[in-house]
C-alpha positions in Angstrom: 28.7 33.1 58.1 26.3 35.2 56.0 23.1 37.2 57.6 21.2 35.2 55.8 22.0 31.9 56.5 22.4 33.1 60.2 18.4 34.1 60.2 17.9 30.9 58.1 19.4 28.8 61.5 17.5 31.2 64.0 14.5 30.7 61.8 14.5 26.7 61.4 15.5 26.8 65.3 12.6 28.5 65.9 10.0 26.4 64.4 11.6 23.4 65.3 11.0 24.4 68.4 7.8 25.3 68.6 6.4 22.2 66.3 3.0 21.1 68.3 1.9 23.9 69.6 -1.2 24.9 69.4 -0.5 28.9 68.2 2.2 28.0 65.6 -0.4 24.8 64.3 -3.3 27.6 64.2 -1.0 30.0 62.2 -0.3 27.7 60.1 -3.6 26.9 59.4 -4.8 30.6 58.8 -1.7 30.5 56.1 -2.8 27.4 54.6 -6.2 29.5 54.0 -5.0 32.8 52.9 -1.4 31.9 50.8 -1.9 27.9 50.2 1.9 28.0 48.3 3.5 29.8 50.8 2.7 27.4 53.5 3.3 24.2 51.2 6.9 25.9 50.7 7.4 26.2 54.5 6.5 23.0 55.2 8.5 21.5 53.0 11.7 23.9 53.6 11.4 23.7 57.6 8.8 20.5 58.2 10.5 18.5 55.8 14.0 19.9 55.1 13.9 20.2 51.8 16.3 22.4 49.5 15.3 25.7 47.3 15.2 23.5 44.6 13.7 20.4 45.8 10.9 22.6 46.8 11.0 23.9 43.2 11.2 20.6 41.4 7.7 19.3 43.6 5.9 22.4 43.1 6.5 22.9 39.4 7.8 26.7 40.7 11.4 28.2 40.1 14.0 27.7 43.2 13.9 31.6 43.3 9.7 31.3 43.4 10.5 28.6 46.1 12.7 30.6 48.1 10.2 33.8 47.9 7.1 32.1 49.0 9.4 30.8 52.3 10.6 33.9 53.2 6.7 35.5 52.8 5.0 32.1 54.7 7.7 33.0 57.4 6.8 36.8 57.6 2.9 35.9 57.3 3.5 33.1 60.3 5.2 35.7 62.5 2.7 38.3 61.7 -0.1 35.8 62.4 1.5 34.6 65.9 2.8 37.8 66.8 -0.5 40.1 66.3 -2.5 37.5 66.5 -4.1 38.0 63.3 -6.9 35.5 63.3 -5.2 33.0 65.5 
């Protein structure tokens, strides 16, 4: 298994985890504010387990636009809930 599909499971684990609670739904909302796209594409990716290009094809973006704005929104989101950054 590649790095990156073994942070991709870590990642997904994580959130699915922590869906309904009250710091990731407030860092989500900060991210909905700040980078709109970014938190549409991690929604969709980890919410509601869509593909790169599924993403790509309901956003009108590129499946390498789609998978960029995930990886960002999942920076930003454990920036936000780590630091606290306006959460």
């Amino acid at each position: 298994m590649d790095a990156e599909f073994g942070d991709f499971l870590t990642q997904h684990k994580d959130l699915m985890e922590l869906r309904g609670y009250d710091r990731l739904d407030r860092a989500r909302a900060v991210l909905q504010e700040r980078a709109p796209k970014q938190a549409e594409c991690v929604r969709l990716r980890y919410f509601e387990e869509m593909g790169f290009a599924e993403i790509a094809d309901r956003l009108n973006i590129t499946p390498g636009a789609a998978k960029a704005n995930v990886r960002l929104g999942l920076k930003a989101l454990q920036a936000l809930m780590n630091d606290g950054g306006a959460v």
